[in-house]
C-alpha positions in Angstrom: 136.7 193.1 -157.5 132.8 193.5 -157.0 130.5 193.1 -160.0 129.2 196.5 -160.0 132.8 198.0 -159.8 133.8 195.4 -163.0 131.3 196.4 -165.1 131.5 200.4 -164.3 135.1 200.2 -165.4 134.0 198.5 -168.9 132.2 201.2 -169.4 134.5 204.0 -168.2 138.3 202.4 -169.0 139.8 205.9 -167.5 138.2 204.5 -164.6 141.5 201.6 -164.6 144.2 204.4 -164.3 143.1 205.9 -161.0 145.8 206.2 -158.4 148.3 207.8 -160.7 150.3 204.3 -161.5 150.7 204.5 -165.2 154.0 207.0 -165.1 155.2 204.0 -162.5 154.6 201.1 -164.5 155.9 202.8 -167.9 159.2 204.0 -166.0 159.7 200.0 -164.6 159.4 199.1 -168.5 161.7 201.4 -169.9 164.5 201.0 -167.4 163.9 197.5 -166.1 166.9 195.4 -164.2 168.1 192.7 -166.3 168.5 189.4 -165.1 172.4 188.2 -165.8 172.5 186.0 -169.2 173.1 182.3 -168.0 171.5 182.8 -164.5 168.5 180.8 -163.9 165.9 182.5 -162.8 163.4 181.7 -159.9 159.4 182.1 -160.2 158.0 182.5 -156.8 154.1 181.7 -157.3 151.7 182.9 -154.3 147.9 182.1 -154.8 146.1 185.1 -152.5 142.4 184.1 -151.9 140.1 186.3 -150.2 138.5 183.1 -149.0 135.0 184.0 -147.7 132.5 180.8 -147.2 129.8 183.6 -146.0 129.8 185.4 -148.9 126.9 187.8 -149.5 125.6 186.8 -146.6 124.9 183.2 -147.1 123.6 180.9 -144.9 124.8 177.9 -142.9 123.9 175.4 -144.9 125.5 177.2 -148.2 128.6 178.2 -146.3 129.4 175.0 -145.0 128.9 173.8 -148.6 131.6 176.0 -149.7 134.3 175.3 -146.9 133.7 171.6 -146.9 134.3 171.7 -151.6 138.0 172.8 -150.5 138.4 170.8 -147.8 137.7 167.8 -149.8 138.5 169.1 -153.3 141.7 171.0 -153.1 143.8 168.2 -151.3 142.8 166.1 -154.6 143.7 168.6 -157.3 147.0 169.8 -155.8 148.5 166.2 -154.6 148.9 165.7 -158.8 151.5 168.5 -158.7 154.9 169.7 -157.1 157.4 172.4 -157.5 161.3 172.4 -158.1 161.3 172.0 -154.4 158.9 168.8 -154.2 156.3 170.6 -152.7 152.5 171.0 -153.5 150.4 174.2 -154.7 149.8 175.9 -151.3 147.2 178.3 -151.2 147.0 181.4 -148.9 143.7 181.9 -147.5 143.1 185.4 -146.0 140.1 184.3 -144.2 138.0 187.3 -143.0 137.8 188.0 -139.2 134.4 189.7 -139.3 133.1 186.4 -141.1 134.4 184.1 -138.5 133.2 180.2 -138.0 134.8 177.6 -136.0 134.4 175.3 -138.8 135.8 177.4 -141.4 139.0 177.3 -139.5 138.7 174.0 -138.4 139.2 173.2 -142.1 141.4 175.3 -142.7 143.8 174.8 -140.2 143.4 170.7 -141.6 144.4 171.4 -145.1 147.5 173.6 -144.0 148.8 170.4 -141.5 148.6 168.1 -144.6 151.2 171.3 -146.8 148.4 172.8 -149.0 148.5 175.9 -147.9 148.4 178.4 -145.2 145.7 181.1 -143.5 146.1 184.4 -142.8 144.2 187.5 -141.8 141.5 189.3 -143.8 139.3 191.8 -143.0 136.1 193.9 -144.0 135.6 197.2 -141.5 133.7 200.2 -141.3 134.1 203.8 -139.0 136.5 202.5 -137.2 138.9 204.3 -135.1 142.7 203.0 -134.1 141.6 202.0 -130.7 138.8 199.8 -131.7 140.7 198.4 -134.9 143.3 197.2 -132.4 141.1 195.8 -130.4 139.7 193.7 -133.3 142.9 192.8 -134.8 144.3 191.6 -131.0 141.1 189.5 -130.9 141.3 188.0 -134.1 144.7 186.7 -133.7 143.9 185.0 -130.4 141.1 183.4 -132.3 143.5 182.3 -135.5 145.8 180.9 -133.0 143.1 178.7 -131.3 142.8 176.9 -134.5 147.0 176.7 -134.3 147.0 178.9 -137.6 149.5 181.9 -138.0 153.0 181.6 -138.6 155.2 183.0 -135.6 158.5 185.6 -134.8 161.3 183.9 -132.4 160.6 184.0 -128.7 157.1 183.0 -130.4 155.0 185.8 -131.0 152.5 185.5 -133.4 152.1 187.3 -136.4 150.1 187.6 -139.5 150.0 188.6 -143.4 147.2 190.8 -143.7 144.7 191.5 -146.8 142.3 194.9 -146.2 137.8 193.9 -147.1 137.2 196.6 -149.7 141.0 197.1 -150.9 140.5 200.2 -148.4 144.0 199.9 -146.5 144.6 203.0 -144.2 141.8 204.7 -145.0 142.2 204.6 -148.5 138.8 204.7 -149.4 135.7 207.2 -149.6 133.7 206.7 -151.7 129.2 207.5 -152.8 129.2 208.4 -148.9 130.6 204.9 -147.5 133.9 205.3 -145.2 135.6 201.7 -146.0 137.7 201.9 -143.1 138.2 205.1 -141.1 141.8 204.7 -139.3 144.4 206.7 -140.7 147.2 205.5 -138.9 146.3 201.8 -140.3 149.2 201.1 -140.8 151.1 201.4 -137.1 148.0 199.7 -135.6 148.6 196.7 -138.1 152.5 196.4 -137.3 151.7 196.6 -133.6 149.4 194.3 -133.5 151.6 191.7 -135.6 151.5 192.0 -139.3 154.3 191.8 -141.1 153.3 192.3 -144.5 150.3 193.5 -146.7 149.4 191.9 -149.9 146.0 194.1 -150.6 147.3 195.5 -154.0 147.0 196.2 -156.7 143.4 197.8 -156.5 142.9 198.3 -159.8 140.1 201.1 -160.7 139.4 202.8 -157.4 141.2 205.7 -155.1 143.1 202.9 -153.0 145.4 202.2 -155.6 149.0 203.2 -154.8 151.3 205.4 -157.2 153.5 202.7 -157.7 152.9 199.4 -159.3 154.4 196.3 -159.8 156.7 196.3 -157.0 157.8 195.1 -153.5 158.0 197.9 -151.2 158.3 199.0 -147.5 156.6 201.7 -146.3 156.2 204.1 -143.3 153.0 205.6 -141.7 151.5 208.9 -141.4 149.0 208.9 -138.8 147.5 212.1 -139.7 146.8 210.9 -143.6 144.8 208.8 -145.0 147.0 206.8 -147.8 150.8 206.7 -146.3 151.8 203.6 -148.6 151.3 206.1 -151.7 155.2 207.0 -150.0 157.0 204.4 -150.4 160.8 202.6 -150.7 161.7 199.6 -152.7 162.7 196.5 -151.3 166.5 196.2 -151.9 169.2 193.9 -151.4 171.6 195.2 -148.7 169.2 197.8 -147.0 166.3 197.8 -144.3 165.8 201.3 -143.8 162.7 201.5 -141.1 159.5 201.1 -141.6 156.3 199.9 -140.0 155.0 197.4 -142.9 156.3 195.4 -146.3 154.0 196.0 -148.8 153.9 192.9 -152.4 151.5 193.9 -155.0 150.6 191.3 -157.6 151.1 191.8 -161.4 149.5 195.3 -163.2 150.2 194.5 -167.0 149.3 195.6 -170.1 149.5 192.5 -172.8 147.8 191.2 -176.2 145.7 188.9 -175.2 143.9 186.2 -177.5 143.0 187.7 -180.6 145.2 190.3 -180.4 143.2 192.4 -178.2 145.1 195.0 -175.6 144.7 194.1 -172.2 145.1 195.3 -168.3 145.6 192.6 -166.3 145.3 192.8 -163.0 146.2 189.3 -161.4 142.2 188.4 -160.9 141.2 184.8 -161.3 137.2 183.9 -162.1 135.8 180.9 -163.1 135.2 183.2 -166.1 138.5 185.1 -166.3 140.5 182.0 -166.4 144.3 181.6 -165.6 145.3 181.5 -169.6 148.9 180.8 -170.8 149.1 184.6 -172.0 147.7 185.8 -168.9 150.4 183.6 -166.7 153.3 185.1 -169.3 151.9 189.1 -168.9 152.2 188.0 -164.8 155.7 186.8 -165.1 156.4 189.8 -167.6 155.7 192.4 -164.7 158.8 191.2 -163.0 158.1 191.7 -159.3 161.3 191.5 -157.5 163.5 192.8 -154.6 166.0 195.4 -155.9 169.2 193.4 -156.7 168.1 190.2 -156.7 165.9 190.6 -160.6 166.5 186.5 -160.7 164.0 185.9 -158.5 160.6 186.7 -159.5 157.1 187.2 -157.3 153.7 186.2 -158.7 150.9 187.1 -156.7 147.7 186.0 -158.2 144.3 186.4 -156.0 140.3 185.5 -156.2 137.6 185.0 -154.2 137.9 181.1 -154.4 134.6 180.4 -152.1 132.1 182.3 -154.7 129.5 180.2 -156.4 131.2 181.2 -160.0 134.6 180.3 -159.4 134.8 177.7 -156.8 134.0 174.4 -158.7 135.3 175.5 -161.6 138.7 176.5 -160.0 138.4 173.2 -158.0 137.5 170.9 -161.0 139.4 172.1 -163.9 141.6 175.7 -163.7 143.5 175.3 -160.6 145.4 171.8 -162.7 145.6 174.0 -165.7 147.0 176.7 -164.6 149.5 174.8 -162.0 150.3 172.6 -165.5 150.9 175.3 -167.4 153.6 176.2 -164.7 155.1 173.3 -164.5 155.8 172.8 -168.0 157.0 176.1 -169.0 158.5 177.6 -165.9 160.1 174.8 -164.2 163.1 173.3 -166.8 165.8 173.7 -163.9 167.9 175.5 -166.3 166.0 178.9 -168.0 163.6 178.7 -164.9 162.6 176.8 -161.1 159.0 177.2 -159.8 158.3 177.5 -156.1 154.8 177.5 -154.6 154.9 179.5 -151.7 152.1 181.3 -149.1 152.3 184.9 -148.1 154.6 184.0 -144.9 156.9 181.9 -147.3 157.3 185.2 -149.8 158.0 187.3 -147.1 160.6 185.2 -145.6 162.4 184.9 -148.9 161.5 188.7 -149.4 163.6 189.2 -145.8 166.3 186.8 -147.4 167.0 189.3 -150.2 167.0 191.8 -148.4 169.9 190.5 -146.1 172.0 189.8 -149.8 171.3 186.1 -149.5 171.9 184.1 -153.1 171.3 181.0 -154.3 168.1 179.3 -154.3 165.4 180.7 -152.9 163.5 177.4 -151.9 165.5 177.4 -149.1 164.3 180.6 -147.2 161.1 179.8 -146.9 161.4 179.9 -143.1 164.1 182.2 -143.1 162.4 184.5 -140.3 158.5 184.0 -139.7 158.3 180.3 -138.3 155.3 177.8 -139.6 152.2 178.0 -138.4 151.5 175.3 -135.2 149.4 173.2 -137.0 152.0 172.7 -139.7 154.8 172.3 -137.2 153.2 169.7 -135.3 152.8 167.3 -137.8 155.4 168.5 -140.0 158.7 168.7 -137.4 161.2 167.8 -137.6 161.2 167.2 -141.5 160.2 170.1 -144.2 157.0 170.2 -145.6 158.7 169.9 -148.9 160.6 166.8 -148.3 157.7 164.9 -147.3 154.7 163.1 -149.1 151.0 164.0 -148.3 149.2 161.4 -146.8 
């Protein structure tokens, strides 16, 4: 979330409920699903990083500063760690289209062949209509696939998980005069061009929020409004009523944080607004999940990794604390198993639910959306998650 936005909420708190979410989140707490006593319960972890080396318009010198830190650091901090599955943190970088560098892929594209992480799409756009928007998104997957990124259907189409600039999906937001995106059937131009899932939300104080909260949910377009996801259906086991798009929001939680103090916690990491135990518990406590299947449970964390403020500090110290923190408390085998996954992995175990497969959910991580090239090509024909990193 921007700076001015942060500290405009501080001052206005009312400013946090916007979108109508609160009756939502208090229902989802009052009737929640129980997970079975005795069942061991999953903890699917998925790092979203609106990963932007041009930041504020930086230059070449400072951007390539940026990408090259995570090429070089990352690799270093994760190859300390695994999940239940043996495999590493992998993060998800929704890198932004309108920002586009060879080298920034180049990199990227590096770090996902060696299993620490994956990149998908991210975008940042004005006034546009659906015509021009599909013309942008057909162009930026050409380019994503060039650097062998993005994960692919059977038959081998490519597709994409998709994160909207300005947390203005389908034309969400208008707002002091500024159209953040200007196509109201968004979401139809998305699914045509290849997404298979959003993972924008939450959008915590402004108009782009959706209603609901907290949840996994598939949702259908209106091309005349603005907004369509605000209607939306639960992911459940046993049904796949149709839809244009799959829709994970990260954690929205009220908890006590240290000191005692009441907090709304919207899944943000800073270098500042550190992944504390308390915070990781209040995540967890949301209990994002696929109706029917309450054992497994999504965690979808997100930052803006590449910002002077949080990147070295992320990089250096909080991304082994928090990923320690995991591992100790949510990875026993018996009360709990930890799985790093990327925004193609959740959806594919997401799609597994929803089919009324049981068990562990390690193993669906390629249930439908195949790896990305890069990935395969170095990976085939043994998992990423049975092999060391070089």
């Amino acid at each position: 979330m921007n700076s001015a936005l942060t500290k405009l909420r501080s001052a206005n708190p009312l400013l946090s409920l916007r979108g109508g979410w609160l009756s939502d989140y208090l229902t989802a707490r009052l009737y929640p699903e129980h997970v079975p006593e005795g069942v061991t319960r999953h903890l699917l972890f998925m790092f979203a990083d609106h990963w932007e080396p041009s930041w504020k318009g930086a230059n070449t010198a400072t951007a390539d500063a940026r990408t090259r830190d995570w090429a070089t650091l990352y690799p270093k901090a994760a190859a300390a760690h695994v999940d239940a599955d043996g495999c590493h943190p992998a993060h998800t970088f929704f890198y932004p289209y309108d920002e586009y560098r060879p080298q920034d892929l180049a990199a990227l594209s590096g770090l996902s062949a060696r299993g620490f992480g994956e990149v998908e799409m991210h975008l940042h756009h004005r006034d546009d209509t659906s015509a021009s928007l599909t013309e942008k998104l057909h162009d930026a997957v050409g380019i994503y696939r060039e650097h062998s990124c993005l994960g692919s259907l059977p038959g081998g189409k490519p597709v994409y998980g998709f994160v909207h600039g300005d947390w203005a999906l389908d034309n969400s937001r208008y707002e002091c005069g500024r159209n953040f995106c200007g196509v109201n059937d968004e979401l139809k131009v998305l699914a045509s061009t290849g997404c298979y899932a959003d993972f924008t939300f939450p959008a915590l104080g402004t108009g782009a929020q959706p209603r609901w909260t907290n949840r996994i949910v598939r949702v259908k377009d209106d091309p005349v409004q603005p907004k369509s996801y605000d209607r939306a259906l639960h992911a459940t086991v046993g049904e796949a009523p149709p839809s244009d798009l799959h829709l994970v929001s990260g954690p929205l939680a009220f908890h006590r944080g240290s000191g005692g103090k009441l907090r709304l916690d919207d899944g943000q990491i800073t270098g500042i607004n550190v992944p504390r135990p308390d915070r990781v518990d209040a995540w967890v406590n949301a209990h994002v999940h696929v109706v029917g299947r309450p054992e497994w449970t999504f965690v979808k964390v997100y930052s803006h990794g590449c910002t002077d403020r949080n990147r070295l500090p992320f990089l250096t110290r909080e991304l082994d604390r928090l990923w320690s923190d995991l591992e100790q408390r949510y990875n026993d085998g018996e009360r709990w198993r930890l799985h790093y996954v990327t925004a193609r992995e959740t959806y594919n175990i997401i799609r597994a639910a929803e089919d009324g497969l049981t068990g562990d959910p390690g193993q669906y991580r390629d249930y439908e959306v195949a790896p990305p090239p890069c990935r395969k090509a170095v990976l085939d024909p043994i998992p990423r998650c049975l092999r060391g990193v070089a």
